[in-house]
C-alpha positions as CSV (number, residue, x, y, z in Angstrom):
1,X,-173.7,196.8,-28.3
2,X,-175.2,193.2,-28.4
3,X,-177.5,192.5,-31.2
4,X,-180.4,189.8,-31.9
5,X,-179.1,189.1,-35.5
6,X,-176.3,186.7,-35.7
7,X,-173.1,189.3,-36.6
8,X,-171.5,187.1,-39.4
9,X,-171.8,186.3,-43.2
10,X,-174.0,183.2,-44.4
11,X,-175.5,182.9,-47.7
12,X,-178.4,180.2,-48.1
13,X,-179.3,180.8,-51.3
14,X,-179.2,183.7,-53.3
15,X,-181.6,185.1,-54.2
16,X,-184.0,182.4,-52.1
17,X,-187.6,181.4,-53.1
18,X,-189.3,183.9,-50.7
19,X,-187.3,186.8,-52.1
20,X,-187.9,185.6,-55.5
21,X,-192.0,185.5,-55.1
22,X,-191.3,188.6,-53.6
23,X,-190.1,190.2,-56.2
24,X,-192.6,189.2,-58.5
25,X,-194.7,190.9,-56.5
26,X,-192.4,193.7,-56.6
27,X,-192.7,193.8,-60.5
28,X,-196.3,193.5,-60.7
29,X,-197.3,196.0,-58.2
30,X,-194.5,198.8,-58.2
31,X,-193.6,201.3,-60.7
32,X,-190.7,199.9,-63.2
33,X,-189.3,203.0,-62.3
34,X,-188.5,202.0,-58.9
35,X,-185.5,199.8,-59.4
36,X,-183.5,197.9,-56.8
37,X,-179.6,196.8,-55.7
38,X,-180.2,193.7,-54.5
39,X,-182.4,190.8,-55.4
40,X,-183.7,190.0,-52.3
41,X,-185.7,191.6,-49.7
42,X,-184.9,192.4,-46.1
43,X,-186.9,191.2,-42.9
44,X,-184.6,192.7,-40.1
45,X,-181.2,194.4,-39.7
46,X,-178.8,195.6,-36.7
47,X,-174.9,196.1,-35.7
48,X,-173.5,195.4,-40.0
49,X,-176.0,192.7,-40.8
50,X,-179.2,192.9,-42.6
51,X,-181.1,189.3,-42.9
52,X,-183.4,189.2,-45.7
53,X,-186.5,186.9,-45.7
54,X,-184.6,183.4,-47.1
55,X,-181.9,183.4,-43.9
56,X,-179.5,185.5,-46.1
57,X,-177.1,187.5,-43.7
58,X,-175.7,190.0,-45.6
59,X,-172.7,192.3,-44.4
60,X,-174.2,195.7,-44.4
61,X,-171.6,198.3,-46.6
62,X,-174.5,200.8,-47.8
63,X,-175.9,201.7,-44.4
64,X,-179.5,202.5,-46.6
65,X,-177.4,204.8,-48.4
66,X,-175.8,206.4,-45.3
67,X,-179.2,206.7,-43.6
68,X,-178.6,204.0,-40.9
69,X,-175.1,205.4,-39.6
70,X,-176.0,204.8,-35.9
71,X,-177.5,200.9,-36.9
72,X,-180.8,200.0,-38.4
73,X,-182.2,198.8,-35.4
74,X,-180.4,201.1,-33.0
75,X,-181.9,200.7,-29.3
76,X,-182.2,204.3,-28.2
77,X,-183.6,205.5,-31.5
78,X,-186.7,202.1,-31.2
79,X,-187.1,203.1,-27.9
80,X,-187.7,206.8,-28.4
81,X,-189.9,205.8,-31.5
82,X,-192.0,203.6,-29.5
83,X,-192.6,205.8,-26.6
84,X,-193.5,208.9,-28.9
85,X,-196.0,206.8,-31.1
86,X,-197.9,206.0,-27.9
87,X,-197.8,209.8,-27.1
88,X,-198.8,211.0,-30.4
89,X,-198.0,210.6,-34.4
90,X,-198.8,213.8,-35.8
91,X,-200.2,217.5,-35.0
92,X,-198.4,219.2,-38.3
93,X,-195.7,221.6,-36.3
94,X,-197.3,224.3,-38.0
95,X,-201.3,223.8,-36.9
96,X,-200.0,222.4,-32.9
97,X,-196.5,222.7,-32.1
98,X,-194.1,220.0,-30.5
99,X,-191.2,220.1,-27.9
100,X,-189.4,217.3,-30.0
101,X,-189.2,219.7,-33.1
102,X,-187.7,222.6,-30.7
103,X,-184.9,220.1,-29.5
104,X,-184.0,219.1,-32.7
105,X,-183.5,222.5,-34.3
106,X,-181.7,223.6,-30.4
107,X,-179.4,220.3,-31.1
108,X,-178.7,221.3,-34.6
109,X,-178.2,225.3,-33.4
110,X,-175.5,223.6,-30.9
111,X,-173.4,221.1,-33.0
112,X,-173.1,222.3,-36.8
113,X,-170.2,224.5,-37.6
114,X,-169.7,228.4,-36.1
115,X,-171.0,229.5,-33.2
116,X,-173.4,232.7,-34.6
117,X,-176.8,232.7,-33.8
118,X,-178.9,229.8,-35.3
119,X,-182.3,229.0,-36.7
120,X,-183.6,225.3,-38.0
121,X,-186.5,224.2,-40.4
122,X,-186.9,220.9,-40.9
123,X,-188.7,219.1,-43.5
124,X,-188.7,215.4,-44.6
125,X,-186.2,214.3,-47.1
126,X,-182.8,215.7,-48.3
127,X,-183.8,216.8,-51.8
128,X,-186.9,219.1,-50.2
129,X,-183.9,220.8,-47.8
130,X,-181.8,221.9,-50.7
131,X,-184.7,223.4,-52.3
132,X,-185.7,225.1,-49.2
133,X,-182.4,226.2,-48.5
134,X,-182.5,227.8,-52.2
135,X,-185.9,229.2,-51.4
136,X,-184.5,231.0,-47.8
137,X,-181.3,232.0,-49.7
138,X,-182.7,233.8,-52.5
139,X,-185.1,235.4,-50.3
140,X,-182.7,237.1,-48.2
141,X,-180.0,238.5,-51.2
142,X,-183.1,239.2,-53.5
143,X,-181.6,237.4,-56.3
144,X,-182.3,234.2,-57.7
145,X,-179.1,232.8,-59.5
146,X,-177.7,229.4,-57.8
147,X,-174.7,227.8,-58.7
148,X,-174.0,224.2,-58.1
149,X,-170.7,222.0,-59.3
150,X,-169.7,219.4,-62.0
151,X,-170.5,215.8,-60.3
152,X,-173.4,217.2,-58.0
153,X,-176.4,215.1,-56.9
154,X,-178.8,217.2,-55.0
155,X,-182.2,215.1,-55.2
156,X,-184.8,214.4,-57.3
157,X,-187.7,216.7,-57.5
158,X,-187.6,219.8,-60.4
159,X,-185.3,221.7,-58.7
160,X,-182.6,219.8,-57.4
161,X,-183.0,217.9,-61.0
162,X,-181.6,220.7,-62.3
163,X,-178.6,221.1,-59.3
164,X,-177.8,217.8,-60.2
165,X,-174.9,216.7,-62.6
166,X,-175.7,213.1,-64.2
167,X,-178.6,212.2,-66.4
168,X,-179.2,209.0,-66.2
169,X,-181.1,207.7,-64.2
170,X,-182.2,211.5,-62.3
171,X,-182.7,213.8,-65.4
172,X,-183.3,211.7,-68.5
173,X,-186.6,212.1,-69.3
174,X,-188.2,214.3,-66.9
175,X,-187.2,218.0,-67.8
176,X,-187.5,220.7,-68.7
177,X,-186.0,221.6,-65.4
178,X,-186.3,224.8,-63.3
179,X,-184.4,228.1,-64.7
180,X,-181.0,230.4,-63.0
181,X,-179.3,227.0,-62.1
182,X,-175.4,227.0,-63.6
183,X,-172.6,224.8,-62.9
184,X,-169.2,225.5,-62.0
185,X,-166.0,222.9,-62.0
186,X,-165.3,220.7,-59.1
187,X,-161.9,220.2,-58.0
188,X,-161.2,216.5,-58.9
189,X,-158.2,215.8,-57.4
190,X,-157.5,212.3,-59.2
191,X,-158.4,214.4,-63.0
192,X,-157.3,217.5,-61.9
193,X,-153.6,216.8,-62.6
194,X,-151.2,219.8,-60.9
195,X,-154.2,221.6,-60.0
196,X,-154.4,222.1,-56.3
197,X,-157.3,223.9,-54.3
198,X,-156.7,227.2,-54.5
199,X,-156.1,227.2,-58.4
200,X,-159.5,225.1,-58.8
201,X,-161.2,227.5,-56.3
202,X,-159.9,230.1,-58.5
203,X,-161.0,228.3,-61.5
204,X,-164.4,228.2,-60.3
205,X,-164.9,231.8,-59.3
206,X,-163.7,232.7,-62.4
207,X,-166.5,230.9,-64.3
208,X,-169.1,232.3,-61.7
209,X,-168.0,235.8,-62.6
210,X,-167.9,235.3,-66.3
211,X,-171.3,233.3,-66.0
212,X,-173.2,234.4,-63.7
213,X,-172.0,237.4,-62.0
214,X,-172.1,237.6,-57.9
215,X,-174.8,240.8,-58.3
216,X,-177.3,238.0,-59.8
217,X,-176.0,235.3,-57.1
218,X,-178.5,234.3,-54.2
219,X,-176.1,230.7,-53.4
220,X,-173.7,228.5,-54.3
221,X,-174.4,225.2,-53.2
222,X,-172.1,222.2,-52.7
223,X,-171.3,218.9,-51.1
224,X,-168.1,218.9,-48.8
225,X,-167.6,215.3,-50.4
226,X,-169.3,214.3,-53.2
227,X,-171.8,211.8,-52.6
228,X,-173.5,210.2,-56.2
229,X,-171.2,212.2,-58.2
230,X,-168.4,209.8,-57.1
231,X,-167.1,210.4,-53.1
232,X,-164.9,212.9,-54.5
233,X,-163.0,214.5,-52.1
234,X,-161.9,218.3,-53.2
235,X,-158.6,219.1,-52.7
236,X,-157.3,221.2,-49.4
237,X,-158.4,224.7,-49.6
238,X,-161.2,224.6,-52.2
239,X,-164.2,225.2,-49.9
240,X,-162.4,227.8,-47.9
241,X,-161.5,229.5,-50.6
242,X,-165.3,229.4,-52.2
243,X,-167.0,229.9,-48.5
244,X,-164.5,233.5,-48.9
245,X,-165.3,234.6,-52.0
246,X,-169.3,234.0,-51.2
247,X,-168.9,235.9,-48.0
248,X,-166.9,238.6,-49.9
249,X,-169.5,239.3,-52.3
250,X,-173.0,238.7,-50.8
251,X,-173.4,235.2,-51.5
252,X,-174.7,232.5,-49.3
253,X,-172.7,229.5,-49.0
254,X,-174.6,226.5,-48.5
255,X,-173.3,223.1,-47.6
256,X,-175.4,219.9,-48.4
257,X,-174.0,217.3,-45.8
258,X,-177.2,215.0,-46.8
259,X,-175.0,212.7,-47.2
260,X,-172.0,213.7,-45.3
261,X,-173.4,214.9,-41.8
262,X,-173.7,213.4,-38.3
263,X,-170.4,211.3,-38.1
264,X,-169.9,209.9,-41.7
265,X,-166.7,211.6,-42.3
266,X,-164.6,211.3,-39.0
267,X,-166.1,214.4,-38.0
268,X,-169.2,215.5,-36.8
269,X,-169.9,217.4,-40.3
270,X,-167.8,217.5,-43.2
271,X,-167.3,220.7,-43.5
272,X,-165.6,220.8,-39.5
273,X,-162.2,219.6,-40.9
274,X,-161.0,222.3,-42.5
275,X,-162.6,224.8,-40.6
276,X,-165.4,225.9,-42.6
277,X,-168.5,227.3,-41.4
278,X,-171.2,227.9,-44.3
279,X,-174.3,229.9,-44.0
280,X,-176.7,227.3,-44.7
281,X,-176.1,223.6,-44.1
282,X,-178.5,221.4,-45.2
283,X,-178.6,218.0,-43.4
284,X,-180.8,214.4,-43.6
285,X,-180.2,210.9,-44.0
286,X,-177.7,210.2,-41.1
287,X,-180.0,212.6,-38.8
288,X,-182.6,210.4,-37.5
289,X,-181.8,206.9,-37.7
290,X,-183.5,205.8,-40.5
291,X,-186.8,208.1,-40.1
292,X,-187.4,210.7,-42.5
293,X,-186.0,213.8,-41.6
294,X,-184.1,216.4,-42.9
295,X,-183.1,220.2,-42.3
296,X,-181.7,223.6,-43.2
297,X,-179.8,224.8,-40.4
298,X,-178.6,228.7,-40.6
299,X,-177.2,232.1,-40.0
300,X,-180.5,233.6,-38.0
301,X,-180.7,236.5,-40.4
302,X,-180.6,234.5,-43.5
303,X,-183.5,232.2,-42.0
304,X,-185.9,234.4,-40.9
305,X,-185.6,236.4,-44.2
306,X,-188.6,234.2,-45.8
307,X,-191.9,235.8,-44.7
308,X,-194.5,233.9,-41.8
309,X,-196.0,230.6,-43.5
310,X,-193.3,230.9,-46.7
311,X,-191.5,227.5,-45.0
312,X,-193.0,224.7,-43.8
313,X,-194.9,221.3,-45.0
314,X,-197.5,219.2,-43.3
315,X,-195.2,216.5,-42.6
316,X,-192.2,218.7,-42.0
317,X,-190.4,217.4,-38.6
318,X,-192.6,214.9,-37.3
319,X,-192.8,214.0,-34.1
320,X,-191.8,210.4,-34.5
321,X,-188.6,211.4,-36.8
322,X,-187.8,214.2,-34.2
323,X,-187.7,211.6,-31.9
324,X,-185.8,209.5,-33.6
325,X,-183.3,212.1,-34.1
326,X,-182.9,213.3,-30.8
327,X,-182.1,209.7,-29.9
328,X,-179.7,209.4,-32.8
329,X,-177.7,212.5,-31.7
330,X,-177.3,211.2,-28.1
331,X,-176.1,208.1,-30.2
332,X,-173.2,209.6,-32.1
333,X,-172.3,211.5,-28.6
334,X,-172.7,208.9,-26.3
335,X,-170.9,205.8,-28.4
336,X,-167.9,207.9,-29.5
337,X,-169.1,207.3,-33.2
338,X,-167.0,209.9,-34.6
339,X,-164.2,208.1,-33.5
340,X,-165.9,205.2,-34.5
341,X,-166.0,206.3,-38.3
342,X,-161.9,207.1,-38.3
343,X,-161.5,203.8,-36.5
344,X,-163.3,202.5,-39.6
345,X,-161.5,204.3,-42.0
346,X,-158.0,203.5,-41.3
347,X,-159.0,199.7,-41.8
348,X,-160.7,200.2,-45.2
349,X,-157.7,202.4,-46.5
350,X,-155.6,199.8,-45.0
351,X,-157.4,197.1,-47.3
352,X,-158.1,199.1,-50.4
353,X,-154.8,200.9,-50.6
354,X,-153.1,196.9,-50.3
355,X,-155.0,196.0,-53.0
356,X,-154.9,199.3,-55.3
357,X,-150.9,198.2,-55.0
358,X,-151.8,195.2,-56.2
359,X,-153.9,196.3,-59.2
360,X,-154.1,199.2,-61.8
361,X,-157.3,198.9,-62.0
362,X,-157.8,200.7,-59.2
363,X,-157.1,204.2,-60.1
364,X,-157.9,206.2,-56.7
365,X,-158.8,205.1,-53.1
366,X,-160.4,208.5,-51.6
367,X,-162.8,209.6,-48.9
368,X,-163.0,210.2,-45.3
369,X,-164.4,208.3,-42.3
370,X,-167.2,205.6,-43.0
371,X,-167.5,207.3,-46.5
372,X,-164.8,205.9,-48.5
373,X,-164.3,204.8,-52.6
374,X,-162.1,203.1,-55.4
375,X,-162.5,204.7,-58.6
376,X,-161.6,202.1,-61.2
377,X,-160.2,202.8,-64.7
378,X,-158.4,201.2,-67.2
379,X,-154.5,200.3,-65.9
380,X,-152.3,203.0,-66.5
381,X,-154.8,205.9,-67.8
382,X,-157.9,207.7,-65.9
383,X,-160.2,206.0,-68.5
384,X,-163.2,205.1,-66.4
385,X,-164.4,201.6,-66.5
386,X,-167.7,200.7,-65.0
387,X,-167.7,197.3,-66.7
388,X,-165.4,196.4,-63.8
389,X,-167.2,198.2,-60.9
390,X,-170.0,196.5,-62.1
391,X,-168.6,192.7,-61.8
392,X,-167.2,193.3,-58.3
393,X,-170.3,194.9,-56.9
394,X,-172.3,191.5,-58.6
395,X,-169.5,189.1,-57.1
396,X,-169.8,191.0,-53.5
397,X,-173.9,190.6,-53.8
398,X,-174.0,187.0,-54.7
399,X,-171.4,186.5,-51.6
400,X,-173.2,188.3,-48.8
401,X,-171.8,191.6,-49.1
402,X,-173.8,194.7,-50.1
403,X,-171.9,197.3,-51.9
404,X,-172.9,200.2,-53.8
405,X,-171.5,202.1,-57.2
406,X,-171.7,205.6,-58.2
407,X,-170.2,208.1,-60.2
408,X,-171.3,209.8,-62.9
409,X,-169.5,207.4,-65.0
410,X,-170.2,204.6,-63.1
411,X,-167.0,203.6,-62.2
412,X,-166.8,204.1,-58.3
413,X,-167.4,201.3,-55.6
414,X,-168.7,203.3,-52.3
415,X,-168.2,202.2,-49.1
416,X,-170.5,203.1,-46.7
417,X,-170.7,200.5,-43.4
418,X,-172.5,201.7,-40.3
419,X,-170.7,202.9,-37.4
420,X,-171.9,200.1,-35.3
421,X,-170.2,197.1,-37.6
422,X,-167.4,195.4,-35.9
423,X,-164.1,195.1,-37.7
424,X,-164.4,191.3,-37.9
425,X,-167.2,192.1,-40.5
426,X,-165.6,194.3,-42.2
427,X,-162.2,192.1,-42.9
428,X,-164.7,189.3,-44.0
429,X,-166.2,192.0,-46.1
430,X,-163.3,193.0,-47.6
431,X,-161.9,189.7,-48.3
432,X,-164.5,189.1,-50.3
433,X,-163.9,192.6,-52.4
434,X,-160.6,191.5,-52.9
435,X,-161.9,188.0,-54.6
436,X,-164.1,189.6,-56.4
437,X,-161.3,191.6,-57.9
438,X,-159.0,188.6,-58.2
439,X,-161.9,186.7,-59.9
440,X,-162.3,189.6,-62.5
441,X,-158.6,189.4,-63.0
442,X,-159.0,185.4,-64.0
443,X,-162.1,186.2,-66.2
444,X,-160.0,188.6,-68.4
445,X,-156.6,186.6,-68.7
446,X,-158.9,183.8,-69.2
């Protein structure tokens, strides 16, 4: 795929004077609230670049925080927009419907896991999905208990406020949160010393029982791979073993792949490599390109449970984002991406597990696909030290590269390229991670 935007690294001057007015702007005119990575502003992006309004070319390993999987400028998905803006923006699919919102929820029926009888609602961001899959889930069992896991980050309205692990910056502040919301432990492969999936997934069902009880249990919901929480990866067995007991006992299992779905991980959905097929899976981000979109795909029964009108939202699937998503789809099918994103990660394991030899700083290198992490600690112990993810991620920024932390104790780089980046950018990319690490190293001894 050729793109307009020069595919290599060049920093200016960072930030420039336009990105620096810019954000003065920024600070007079939006809510402190609304904070931002980077100090400069973007004008265009495509393939791993984006350019920001100085001439900066930065290489792209945040993808919008794995929203632009298939490329921020992708050609099928601008063409599809433009053509469905001429047609029409907006009927609400509720007041006239739309073919595009059919397709989408037939595409989703046809490529998320199991091969049962499917129904789709879409709505418009990935937070408004989980709660709606908690809505459709406690409407068919009757109950209203949901359990989600240590680590979790499920969004940001009341709800999924209260589904999500870390405070600061989601919770602090803004409770109290909604009620029959407990939390179960993860397995944590890197803390979880000796424990292996099945002990963990007996660990957790344990504390469910003891807790919460299934009889009270409409869902337990939980990311294949954790996305904010730190890209941690349970260990083998763990989600079969929950996705059984749920089943077992009357529980729907819900997967949020917000961030894991369409391609991240090497497969099409997390959840496809080890076989598990959940009740509800709750997608966005990666769906549409870069639109807002997002959806709750099911098991028919469990989604027609709520009554007529009980699901729904003015903006919920619009016509431009269905677009966008159809074209995404044909995207990830067409290009091979899920190849793509294995291709991808056997050169950043390559690189990171090279330099985890190198340094015990690096405690872990984990994740799958286009959806890979360091956790960083203190040499020789687990003691988390986001101090150091910190410095690197500042080094990378003021060097062109864009690279994200997380965790919930802020310890983790996450790497999170888009598919379409070439693998000249991302050994430029990660040459620069490595000096950023060697120049933390200097700092210290120095």
């Amino acid at each position: 795929m050729s793109h307009e935007i020069p595919q290599s690294r060049h920093v200016v001057q960072f930030p420039g004077p336009r990105s620096v007015e810019l954000m003065q702007r920024k600070q007079a005119a939006v809510a402190a609230g609304v904070g931002t990575t980077m100090p400069v502003f973007a004008t265009r992006a495509g393939g791993g670049i984006v350019e920001d309004v100085d001439g900066n070319r930065l290489i792209d390993l945040g993808s919008g925080i794995a929203v632009t999987t298939v490329g921020a400028s992708n050609p099928r998905v601008a063409a599809a927009v433009a053509e469905q803006v001429q047609a029409f923006t907006h009927t609400c699919f509720m007041i006239t419907p739309y073919e595009g919102y059919v397709a989408v929820a037939e595409a989703l029926g046809r490529l998320t896991p199991g091969d049962h009888d499917k129904r789709t609602a879409l709505f418009n961001s990935g937070a408004e999905a989980v709660e709606n899959a908690v809505k459709i889930a406690r409407s068919y069992t009757g109950k209203q208990a949901v359990v989600v896991f240590d680590h979790a980050y499920h969004g940001r309205t009341n709800l999924t406020m209260a589904m999500t692990a870390k405070n600061m910056p989601y919770k602090h502040g803004f409770g109290p949160f909604a009620s029959e919301v407990y939390r179960a432990p993860l397995s944590y492969p890197f803390r979880d010393s000796g424990v292996d999936g099945a002990a963990a997934a007996q660990r957790a069902i344990t504390v469910i029982e003891k807790q919460v009880g299934a009889a009270n249990l409409a869902a337990v919901v939980i990311e294949p791979i954790q996305g904010e929480g730190g890209f941690i990866e349970p260990a083998d067995g763990f989600l079969p073993a929950l996705a059984d007991w749920c089943r077992a006992n009357g529980v729907v299992f819900v997967a949020d792949e917000v961030q894991t779905g369409f391609a991240r991980t090497g497969d099409l959905f997390a959840c496809d490599r080890e076989g598990v097929v959940p009740d509800l899976i709750v997608t966005a981000k990666g769906i549409a390109g870069g639109l807002p979109l997002s959806a709750v795909t099911g098991r028919a029964e469990i989604m027609d449970a709520p009554h007529g009108g009980g699901l729904g939202g003015t903006y919920g699937g619009n016509p431009i984002a269905c677009a966008a998503a159809l074209a995404a789809i044909e995207t990830i099918e067409a290009d091979g991406l899920v190849e793509r994103a294995r291709e991808i990660e056997a050169l950043l394991k390559r690189r990171l597990d090279a330099l985890q030899s190198d340094d015990a700083r690096v405690g872990d290198v984990r994740g799958r696909g286009a959806m890979i992490a360091v956790e960083l600690v203190q040499p020789g112990t687990t003691e988390p030290d986001a101090a150091l993810a910190s410095a690197v991620a500042a080094y990378a920024h003021q060097r062109g590269v864009i690279v994200l932390t997380c965790g919930t104790f802020g310890n983790v780089l996450r790497f999170l390229p888009p598919l379409t980046i070439s693998d000249e950018l991302l050994e430029d990319a990660f040459d620069v991670v490595a000096e950023a690490f060697a120049s933390t190293r200097e700092a210290v001894s120095a």
